[in-house]
C-alpha positions as CSV (number, residue, x, y, z in Angstrom):
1,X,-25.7,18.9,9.1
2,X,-22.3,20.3,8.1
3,X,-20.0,16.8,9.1
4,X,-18.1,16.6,6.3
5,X,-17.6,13.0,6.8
6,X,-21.4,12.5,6.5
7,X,-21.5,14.4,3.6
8,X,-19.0,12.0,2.0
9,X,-21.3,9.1,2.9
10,X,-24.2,10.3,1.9
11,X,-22.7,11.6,-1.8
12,X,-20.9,7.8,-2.0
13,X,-24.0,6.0,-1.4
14,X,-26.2,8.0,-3.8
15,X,-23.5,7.9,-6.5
16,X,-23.6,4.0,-6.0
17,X,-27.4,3.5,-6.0
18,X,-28.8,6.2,-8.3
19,X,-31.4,6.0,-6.5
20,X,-32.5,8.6,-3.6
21,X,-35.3,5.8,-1.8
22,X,-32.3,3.3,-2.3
23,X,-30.0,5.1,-0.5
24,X,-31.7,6.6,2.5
25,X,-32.7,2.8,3.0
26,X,-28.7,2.1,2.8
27,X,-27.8,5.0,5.3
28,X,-31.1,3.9,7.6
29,X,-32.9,7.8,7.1
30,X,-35.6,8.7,5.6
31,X,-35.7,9.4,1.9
32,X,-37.0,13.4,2.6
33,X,-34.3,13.8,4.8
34,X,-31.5,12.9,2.5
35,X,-33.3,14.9,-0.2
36,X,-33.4,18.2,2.1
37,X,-30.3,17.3,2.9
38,X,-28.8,17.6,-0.2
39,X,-30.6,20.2,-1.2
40,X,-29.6,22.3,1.8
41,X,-26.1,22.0,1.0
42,X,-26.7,23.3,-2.8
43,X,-28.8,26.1,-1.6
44,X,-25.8,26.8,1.0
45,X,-23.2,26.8,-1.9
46,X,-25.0,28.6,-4.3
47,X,-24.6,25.1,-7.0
48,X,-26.0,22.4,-7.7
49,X,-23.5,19.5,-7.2
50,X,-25.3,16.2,-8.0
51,X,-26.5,15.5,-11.8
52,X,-29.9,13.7,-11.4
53,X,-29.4,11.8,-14.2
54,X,-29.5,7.9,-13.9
55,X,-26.9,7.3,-13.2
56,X,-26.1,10.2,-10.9
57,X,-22.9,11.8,-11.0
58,X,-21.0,15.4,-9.3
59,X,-21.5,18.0,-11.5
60,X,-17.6,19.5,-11.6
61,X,-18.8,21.8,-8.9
62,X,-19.4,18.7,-6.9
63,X,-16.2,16.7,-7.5
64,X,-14.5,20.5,-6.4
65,X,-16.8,20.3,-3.0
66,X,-16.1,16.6,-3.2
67,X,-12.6,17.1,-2.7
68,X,-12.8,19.4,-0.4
69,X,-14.8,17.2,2.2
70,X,-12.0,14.7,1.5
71,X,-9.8,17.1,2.8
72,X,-11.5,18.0,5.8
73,X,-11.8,14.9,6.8
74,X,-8.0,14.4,6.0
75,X,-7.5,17.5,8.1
76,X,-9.7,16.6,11.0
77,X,-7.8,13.0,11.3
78,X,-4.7,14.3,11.5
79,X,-6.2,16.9,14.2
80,X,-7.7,14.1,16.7
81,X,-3.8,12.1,15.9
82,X,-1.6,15.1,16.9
83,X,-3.7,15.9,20.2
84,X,-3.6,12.3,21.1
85,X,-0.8,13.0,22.9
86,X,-2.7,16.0,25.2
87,X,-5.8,14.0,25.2
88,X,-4.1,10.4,26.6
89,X,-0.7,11.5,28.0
90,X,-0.4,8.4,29.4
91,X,0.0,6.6,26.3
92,X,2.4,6.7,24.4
93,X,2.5,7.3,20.4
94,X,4.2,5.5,17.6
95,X,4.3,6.8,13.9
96,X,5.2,3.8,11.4
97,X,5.9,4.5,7.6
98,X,5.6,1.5,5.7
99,X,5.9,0.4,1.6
100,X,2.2,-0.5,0.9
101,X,3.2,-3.6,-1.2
102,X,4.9,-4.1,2.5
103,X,1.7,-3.4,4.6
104,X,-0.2,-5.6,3.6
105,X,1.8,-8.3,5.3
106,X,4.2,-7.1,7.7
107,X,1.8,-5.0,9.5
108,X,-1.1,-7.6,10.1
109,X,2.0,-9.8,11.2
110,X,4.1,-7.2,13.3
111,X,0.7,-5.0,14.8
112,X,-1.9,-7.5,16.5
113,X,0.2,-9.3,18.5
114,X,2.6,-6.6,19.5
115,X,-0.8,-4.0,20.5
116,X,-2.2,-7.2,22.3
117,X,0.4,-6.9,24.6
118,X,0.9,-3.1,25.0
119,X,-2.3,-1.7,25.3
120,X,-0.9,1.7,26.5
121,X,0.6,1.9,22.7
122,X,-0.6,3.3,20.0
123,X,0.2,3.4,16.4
124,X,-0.3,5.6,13.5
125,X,0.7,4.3,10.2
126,X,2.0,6.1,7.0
127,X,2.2,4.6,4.0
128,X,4.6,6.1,1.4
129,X,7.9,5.4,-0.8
130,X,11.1,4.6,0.3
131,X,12.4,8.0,-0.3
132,X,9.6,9.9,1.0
133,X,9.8,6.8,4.5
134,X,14.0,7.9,4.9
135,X,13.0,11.6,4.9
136,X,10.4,11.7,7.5
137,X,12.4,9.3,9.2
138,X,15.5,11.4,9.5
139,X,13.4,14.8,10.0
140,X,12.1,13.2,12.8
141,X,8.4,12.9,11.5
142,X,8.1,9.3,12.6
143,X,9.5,7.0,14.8
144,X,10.3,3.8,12.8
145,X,10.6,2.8,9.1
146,X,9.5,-0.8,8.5
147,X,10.7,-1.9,4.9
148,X,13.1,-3.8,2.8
149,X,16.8,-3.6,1.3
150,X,18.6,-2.3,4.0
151,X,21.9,-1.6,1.9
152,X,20.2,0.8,0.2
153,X,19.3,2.8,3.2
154,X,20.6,6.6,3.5
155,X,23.3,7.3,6.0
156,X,22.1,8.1,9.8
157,X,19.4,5.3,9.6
158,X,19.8,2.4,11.3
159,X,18.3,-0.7,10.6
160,X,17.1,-3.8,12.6
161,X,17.2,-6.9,10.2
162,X,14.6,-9.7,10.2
163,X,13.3,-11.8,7.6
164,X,13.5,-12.1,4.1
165,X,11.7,-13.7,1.0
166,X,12.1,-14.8,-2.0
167,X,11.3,-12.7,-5.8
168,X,9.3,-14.4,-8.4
169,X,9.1,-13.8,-12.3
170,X,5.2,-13.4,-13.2
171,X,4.5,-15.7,-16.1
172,X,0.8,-15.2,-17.2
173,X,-1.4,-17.6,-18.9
174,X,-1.0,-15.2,-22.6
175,X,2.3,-15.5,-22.3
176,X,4.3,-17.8,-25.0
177,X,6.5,-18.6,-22.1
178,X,3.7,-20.5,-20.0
179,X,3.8,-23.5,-19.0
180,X,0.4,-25.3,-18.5
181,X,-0.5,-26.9,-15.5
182,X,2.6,-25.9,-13.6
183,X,2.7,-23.2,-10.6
184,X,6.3,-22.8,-9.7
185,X,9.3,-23.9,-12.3
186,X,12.4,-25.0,-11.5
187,X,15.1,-22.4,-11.2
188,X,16.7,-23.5,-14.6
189,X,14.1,-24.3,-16.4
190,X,13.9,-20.9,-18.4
191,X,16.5,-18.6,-19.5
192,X,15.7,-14.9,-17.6
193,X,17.3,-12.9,-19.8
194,X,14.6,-13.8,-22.5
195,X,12.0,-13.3,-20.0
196,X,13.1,-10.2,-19.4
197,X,13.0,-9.0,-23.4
198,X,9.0,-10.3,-22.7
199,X,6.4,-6.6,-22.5
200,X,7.4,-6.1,-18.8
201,X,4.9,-4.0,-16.2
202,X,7.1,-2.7,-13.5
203,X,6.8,-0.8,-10.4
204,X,8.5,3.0,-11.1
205,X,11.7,4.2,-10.1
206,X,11.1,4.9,-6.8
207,X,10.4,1.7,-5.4
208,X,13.2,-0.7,-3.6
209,X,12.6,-3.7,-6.3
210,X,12.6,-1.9,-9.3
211,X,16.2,-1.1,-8.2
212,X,17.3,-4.1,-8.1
213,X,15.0,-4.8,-11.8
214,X,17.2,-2.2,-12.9
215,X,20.8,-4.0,-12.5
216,X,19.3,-7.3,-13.9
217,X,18.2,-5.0,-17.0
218,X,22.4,-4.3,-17.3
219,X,23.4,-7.2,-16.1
220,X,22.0,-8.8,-18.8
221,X,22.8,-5.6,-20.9
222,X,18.8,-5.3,-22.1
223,X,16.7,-2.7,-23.2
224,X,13.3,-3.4,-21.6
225,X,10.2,-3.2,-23.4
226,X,8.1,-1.8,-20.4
227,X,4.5,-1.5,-21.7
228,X,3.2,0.0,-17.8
229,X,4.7,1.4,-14.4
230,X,3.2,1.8,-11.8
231,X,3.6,3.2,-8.2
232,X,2.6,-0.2,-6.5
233,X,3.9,-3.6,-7.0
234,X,0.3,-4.7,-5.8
235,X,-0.9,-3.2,-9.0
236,X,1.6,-4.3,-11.2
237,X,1.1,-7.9,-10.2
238,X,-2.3,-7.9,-11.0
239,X,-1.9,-6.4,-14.4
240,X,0.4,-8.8,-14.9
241,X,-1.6,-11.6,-14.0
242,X,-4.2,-10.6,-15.9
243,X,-2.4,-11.1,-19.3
244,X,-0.9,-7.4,-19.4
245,X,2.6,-8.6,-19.3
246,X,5.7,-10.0,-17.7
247,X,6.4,-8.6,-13.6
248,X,9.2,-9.7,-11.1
249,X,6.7,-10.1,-7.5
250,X,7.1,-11.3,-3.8
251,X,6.0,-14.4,-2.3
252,X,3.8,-12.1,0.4
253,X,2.0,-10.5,-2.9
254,X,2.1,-14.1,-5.1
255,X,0.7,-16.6,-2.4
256,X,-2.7,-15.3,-2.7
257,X,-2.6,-16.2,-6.6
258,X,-2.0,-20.0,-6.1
259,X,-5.5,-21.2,-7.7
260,X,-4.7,-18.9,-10.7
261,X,-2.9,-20.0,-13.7
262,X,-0.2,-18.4,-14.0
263,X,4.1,-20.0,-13.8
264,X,6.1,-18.6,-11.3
265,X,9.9,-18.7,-11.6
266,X,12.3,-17.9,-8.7
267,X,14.9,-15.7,-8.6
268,X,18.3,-16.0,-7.0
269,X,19.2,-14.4,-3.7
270,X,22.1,-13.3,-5.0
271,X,20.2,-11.7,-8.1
272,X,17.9,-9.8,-6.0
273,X,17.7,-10.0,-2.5
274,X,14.8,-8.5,0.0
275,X,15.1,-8.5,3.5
276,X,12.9,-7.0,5.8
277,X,14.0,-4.5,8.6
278,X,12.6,-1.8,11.0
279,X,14.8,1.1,10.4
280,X,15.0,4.4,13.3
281,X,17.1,7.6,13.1
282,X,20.6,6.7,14.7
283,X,21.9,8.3,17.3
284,X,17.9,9.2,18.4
285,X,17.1,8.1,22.0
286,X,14.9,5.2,22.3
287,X,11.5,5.7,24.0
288,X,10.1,2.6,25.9
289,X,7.5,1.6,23.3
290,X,10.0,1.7,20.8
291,X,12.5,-0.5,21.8
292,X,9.5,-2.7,23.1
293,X,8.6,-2.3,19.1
294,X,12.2,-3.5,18.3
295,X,11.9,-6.4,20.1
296,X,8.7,-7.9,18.9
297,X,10.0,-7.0,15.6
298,X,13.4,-9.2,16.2
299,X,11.1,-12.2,17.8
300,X,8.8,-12.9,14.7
301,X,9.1,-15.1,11.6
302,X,8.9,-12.8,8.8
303,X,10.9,-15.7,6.2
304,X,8.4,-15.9,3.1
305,X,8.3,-18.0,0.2
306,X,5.9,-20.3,-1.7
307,X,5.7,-24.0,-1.2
C-alpha cells in the first residue's frame, strides 16, 4: 500500500488517537492491518517513523517522510489539474488567484452560482499574496485575479470593479478603549490616532490593507507599537479579538464576531478604501468562460458592511 495520500491518513489519525484499536476503528480496517501497515513502511525505509509513546508522535525521520507524502500528494494534484485539459477537452479551465482573507467570501459568493450555470467550467483556485497573484497573472499562469485595491495594481492588469466594504478598528474586551455593551461606535466617538498608539497586530507588508495601515501610520505621523504580524488578516483578527491587541479588519472577516464582545469603529472611505475587482492580463484574448466569468462577476452584490 504505497498511496501516499493513505499514508497521510493513516499517520493523522494515529497521531490524533494514540491509540492503534482507535484508529483502525476511525479509518474502518482492522487494527492488524494498520499495524502491518505501518510496520511495512518502516521495514521499507529502513526507520522507524512513529514514537509509540502515548501520545504518539514522528520520530524526525517521520516528520522528513511526512513531508515528503505531503509533497506527493501536492505533486500528484497538480498532475490530475494540468491533464485536465487532455483528459476533458471539452471543458474548459479557469485558474483563479485569490487573497485568502478574500476567499473566504468572494469565492462562496462568486463560485456556486456562476458553476451552476456553466457546468462545462471548471475552476482551479490559488491562493497567494497580492504580489505573488500580479505575477502569475501577468506571466500568464492564471487567468483571473479576484482581489481588492485596484489603484494599486501593476501596469498591464486590468481590472473589472465591483463591490466594496467598509474597514473596522478591532477594539477587544482588554482594551482600556472598550466600550461595554456596545458593538459598533459612532464614527466620532474615539480619536484614531490614539487607537492607533494602542499594541497593534497587523497583517505584514505584503498584504493590500496593511498598505493602506501604513499611510494612516504617517498620516497621523505615529510610530506604531506592533506587538505581532502576520501573513493573514484572518489571523490577525482573531488575535486581536482575543485580547492580543488593537487590528484594523473587514466587515466579510468581523460579521461572524457579532455575539462577541468586542467595539468596532468604522473607518472612512476616504481613509482607507477596499473595493473588490476581478483583474486579467490586458491586451490577453478573452476565452468564452472568461468573459462568461466577467459577467457573473459584474452582476453580483459584493457591497459589505455591518448593520
Amino acid at each position: 500500500m504505497n498511496d501516499p495520500e493513505t499514508v497521510l491518513h493513516y499517520l493523522d489519525v494515529l497521531l490524533k488517537e494514540s491509540n492503534f484499536t482507535k484508529a483502525a476503528r476511525e479509518l474502518y480496517i482492522s487494527q492488524p492491518y494498520l499495524t502491518q501497515t505501518l510496520k511495512r513502511i518502516e521495514k521499507k525505509l529502513g526507520v522507524q517513523i512513529l514514537n509509540r509513546n502515548i501520545p504518539f508522535s514522528l520520530t524526525e525521520a517521520g516528520t522528513k517522510y511526512y513531508k515528503y507524502l505531503e509533497k506527493s500528494v501536492s505533486r500528484k494534484n497538480k498532475l490530475e489539474q494540468d491533464l485536465l485539459k487532455y483528459s476533458h477537452p471539452d471543458r474548459e479551465i479557469i485558474k483563479i488567484t485569490v487573497l485568502e482573507s478574500l476567499g473566504t467570501f468572494l469565492l462562496p459568493t462568486l463560485l456556486p452560482s456562476f458553476l451552476k450555470e456553466n457546468s462545462n467550467i471548471s475552476i482551479q483556485i490559488i491562493e497567494c499574496s497580492p504580489r505573488r497573484s500580479e505575477n502569475l497573472l501577468l506571466s500568464e499562469e492564471v487567468d483571473c485575479y479576484l482581489g481588492q485595491t485596484p489603484k494599486s495594481l501593476s501596469k498591464g492588469i486590468l481590472p473589472y470593479l465591483n463591490g466594496s466594504e467598509t474597514y473596522y478598528v478591532v477594539i477587544p474586551q482588554s482594551s482600556p478603549y472598550f466600550t461595554p455593551g456596545k458593538f459598533i461606535l459612532p464614527q466620532d466617538s474615539l480619536s484614531l490616532k490614539e487607537l492607533l498608539k494602542e499594541p497593534l497586530i497587523l497583517s505584514t507588508g505584503g498584504s493590500a490593507i496593511r498598505h493602506q495601515v501604513n499611510g494612516l501610520l504617517q498620516k497621523y505621523k505615529i510610530t506604531p507599537n506592533i506587538i505581532l504580524e502576520s501573513k493573514s488578516v484572518l489571523t490577525a483578527t482573531g488575535l486581536s479579538i482575543n485580547g492580543l491587541g488593537i487590528t484594523i479588519s473587514s466587515a466579510s472577516i468581523l460579521k461572524r464576531y457579532n455575539q462577541v464582545p468586542i467595539n468596532l469603529l468604522p473607518l472612512e472611505s476616504n481613509l482607507i478604501s477596499i473595493n473588490y475587482f476581478l483583474a486579467v492580463k490586458a491586451n490577453r484574448k478573452l476565452t468564452p468562460g472568461l468573459k462568461k466569468l466577467i459577467s457573473h462577476f459584474n452582476k453580483l452584490n459584493l457591497n459589505e458592511d455591518i448593520k
